[in-house]
C-alpha positions in Angstrom: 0.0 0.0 0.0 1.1 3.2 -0.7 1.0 6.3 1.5 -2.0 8.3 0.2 -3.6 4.9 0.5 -2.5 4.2 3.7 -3.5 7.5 4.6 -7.2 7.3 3.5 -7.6 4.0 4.8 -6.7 5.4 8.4 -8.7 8.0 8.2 -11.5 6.0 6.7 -11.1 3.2 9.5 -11.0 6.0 12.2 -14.1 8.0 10.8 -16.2 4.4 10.9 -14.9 3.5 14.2 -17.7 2.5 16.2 -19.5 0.8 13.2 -16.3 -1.4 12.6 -16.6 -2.6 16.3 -20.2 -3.1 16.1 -19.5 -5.1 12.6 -16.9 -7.0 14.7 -18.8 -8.0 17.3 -21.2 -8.8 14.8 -18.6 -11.2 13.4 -17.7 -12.8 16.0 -20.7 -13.9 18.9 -19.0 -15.7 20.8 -16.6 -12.6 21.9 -19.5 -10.4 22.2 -20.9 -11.6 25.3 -17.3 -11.7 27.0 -16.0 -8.3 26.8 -17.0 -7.3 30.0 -15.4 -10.4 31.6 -12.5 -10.2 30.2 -12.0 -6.8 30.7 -13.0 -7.5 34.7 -10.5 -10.6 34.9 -7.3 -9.1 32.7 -7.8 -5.0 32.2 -8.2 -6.5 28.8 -10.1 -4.0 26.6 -11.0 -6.3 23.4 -12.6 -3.4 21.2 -9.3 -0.7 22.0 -7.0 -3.4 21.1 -8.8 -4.7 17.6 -8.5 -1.1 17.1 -4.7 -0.8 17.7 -4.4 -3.8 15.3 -6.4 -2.4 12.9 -4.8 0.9 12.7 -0.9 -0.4 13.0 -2.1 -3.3 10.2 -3.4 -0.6 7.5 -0.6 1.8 8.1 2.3 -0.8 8.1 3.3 -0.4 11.4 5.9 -3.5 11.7 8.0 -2.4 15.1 4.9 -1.6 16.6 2.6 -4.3 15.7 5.4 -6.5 17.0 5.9 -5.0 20.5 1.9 -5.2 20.9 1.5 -8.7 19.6 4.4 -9.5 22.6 2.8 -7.4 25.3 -0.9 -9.4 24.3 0.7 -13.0 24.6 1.9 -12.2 28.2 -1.3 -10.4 29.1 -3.9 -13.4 27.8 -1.1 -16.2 29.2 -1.0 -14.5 32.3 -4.6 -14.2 32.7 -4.9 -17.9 31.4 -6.9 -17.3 28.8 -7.0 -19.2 25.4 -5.4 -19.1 22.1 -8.1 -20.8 20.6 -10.8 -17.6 21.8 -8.1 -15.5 20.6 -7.5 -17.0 17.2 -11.1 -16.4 16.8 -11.2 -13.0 17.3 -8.3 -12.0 15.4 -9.6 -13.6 12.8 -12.9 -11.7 12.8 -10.7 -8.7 12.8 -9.0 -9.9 9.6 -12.1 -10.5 7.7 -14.1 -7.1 9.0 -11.0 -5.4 7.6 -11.5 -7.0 4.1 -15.6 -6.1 4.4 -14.4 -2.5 5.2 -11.5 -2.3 2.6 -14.2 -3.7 0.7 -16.9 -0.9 1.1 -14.2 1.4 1.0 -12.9 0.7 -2.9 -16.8 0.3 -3.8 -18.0 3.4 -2.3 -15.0 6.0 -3.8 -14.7 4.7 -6.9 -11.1 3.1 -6.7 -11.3 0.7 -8.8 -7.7 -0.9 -8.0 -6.2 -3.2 -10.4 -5.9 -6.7 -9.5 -1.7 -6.5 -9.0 -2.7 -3.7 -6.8 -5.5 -5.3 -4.9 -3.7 -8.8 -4.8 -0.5 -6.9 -3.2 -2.8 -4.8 -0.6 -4.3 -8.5 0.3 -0.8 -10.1 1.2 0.3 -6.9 2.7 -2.8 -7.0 5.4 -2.5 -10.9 5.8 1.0 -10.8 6.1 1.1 -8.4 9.0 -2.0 -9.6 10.8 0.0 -13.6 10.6 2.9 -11.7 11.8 0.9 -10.5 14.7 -0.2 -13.7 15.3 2.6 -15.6 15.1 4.5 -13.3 17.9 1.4 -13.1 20.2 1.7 -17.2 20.1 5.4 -17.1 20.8 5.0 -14.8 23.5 2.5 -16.5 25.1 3.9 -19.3 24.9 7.2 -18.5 26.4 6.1 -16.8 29.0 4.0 -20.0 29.7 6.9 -22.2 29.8 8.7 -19.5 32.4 5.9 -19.8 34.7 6.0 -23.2 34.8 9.3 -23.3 35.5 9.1 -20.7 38.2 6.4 -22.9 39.6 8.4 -26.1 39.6 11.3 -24.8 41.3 8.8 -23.5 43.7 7.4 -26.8 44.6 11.0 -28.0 44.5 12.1 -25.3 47.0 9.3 -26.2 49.2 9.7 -30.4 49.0 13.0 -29.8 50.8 12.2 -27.7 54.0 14.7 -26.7 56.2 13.4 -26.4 59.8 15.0 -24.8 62.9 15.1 -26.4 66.2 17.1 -24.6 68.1 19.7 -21.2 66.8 21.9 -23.6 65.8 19.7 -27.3 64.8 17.9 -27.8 62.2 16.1 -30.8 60.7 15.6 -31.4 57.1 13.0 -33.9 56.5 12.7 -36.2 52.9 9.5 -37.4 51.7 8.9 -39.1 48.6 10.7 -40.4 45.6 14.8 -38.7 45.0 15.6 -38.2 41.9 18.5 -36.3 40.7 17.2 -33.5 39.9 15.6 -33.1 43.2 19.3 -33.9 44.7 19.9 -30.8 43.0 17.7 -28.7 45.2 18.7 -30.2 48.2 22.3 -29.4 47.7 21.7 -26.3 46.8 19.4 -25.3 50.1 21.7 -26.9 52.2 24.6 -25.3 51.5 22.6 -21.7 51.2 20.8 -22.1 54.4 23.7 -23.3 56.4 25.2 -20.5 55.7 22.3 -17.9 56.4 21.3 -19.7 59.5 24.7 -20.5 60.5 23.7 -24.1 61.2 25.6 -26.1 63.4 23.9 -29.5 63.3 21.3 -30.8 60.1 19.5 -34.0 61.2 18.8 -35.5 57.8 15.7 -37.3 57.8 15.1 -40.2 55.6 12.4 -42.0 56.7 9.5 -41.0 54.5 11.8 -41.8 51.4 10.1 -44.5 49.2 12.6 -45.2 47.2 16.8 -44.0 46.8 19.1 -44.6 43.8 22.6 -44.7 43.8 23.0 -42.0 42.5 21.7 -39.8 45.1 23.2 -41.8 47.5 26.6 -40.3 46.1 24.7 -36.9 46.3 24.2 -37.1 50.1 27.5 -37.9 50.8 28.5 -35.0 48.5 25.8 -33.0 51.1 27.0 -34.2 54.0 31.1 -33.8 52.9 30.3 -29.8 52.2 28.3 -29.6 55.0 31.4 -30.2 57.3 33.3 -28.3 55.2 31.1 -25.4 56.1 31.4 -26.4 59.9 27.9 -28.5 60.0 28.2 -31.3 61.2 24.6 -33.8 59.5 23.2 -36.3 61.5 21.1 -39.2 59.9 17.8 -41.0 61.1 15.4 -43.4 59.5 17.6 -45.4 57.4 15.2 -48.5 56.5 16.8 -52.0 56.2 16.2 -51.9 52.2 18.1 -48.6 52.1 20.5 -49.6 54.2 20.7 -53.0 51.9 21.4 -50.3 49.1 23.9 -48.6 50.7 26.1 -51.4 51.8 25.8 -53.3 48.5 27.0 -50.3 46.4 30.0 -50.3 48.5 29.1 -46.5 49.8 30.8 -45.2 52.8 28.3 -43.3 53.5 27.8 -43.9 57.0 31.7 -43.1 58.1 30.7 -39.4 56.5 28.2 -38.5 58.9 26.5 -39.9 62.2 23.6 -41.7 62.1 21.0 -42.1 64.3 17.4 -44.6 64.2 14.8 -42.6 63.8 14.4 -38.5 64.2 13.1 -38.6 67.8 16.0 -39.8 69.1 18.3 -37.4 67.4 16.3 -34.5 69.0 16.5 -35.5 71.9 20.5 -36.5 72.4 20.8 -33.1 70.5 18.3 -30.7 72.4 19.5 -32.3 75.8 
């Protein structure tokens, strides 16, 4: 499109305003009845932003129609709402823009030859995929952050530290070990040993389902900084299949940090 054009088509679009977003709505029923709510649950206004498209589409906005397709993909993945609803109403906008284009041509006589109407057609579809295809990718990356923020979250929280005393604390395992969660617990340890200034960790093992080897070697990698760091671990609840494991693998685990039955005891030789 050329300038002039993209000129009159601005001002034609921003002279017809309210019809185009009554003709949208139009086009699209199943929006219609959720602007209010989506406007309630994400400050979402649906009719200023199919406006914004609109305008940045006809006047071959590139830069800009990028930046809002990013800023729309975190707002409707933060607000959890769907692609598929807003696939729909982009697509409403595209084809309202053709009906308007449309009227346009028909009502001042334009008469564009078909090069010129073909290229105005990949022009608008062009930019409006473009918008899509970044709205998607931001959506869907900041999708893939939030569930990784939330993972490391429950992560964080499946190995909690808990103070005793100023200077005991007992770390508690439940569950299945993997390595990745060997990770976490490595990493807490050292960090909250050293913001507590934790003297003795009682390392309680006895709601652990299941251990592999190699997170046996992680504990003992735990237990070796730990005394590095001045903390001496302590630990309870070994179960005769564990300890099976242990042994078998040929571990010394046991000569690299006290053990004790079961956590009960523990607090009480160490809170005496």
């Amino acid at each position: 499109m050329g300038l002039i054009k993209e000129k009159e088509y601005y001002d034609y679009f921003t002279k017809n305003r309210m019809e185009f977003q009554e003709s949208l709505l139009n086009e699209a029923q199943n929006v219609r009845g959720k602007i209010e709510e989506i406007l309630l649950i994400g400050n979402i206004d649906l009719l200023a932003n199919a406006h914004k498209l609109v305008m940045y589409t006809i006047q071959g906005k590139d830069s800009e129609l990028v930046d809002f397709a990013r800023v729309e993909g975190v707002s409707w993945a933060s607000h959890s709402l769907t692609l598929a609803f807003k696939l729909e109403w982009v697509q409403a906008i595209r084809r309202t823009i053709w009906r308007y284009l449309h009227e346009f041509n028909k009502s001042n006589h334009t008469g564009l030859e078909p090069e010129d109407f073909f290229n105005t057609e990949r022009q608008i579809n062009d930019r409006i995929d473009k918008f899509l295809n970044e709205l998607f990718l931001s959506y869907s990356e900041y999708k893939d952050q939030l569930i990784e923020s939330q993972k490391a979250l429950v992560e964080n929280l499946s190995v909690p530290i808990i103070p005793i005393t100023s200077t005991v604390c007992v770390l508690p395992l439940v569950g299945d070990i993997d390595t990745c969660r060997t990770d976490t617990i490595e990493k807490k340890v050292f960090f909250e040993i050293s913001r507590l200034t934790i003297g003795t960790l009682i390392i309680d093992l006895s709601g652990i389902s299941n251990i592999e080897n190699e997170v046996i070697e992680h504990l003992i990698i735990v237990t070796e900084g730990a005394k590095m760091m001045g903390c001496e671990c302590i630990i309870t609840g070994l179960r005769p299949e564990i300890v099976r494991k242990i042994t078998m693998g040929g571990y010394i685990f046991i000569s690299k940090a006290q053990t004790k039955a079961t956590l009960q005891q523990a607090l009480e030789d160490y809170l005496k």
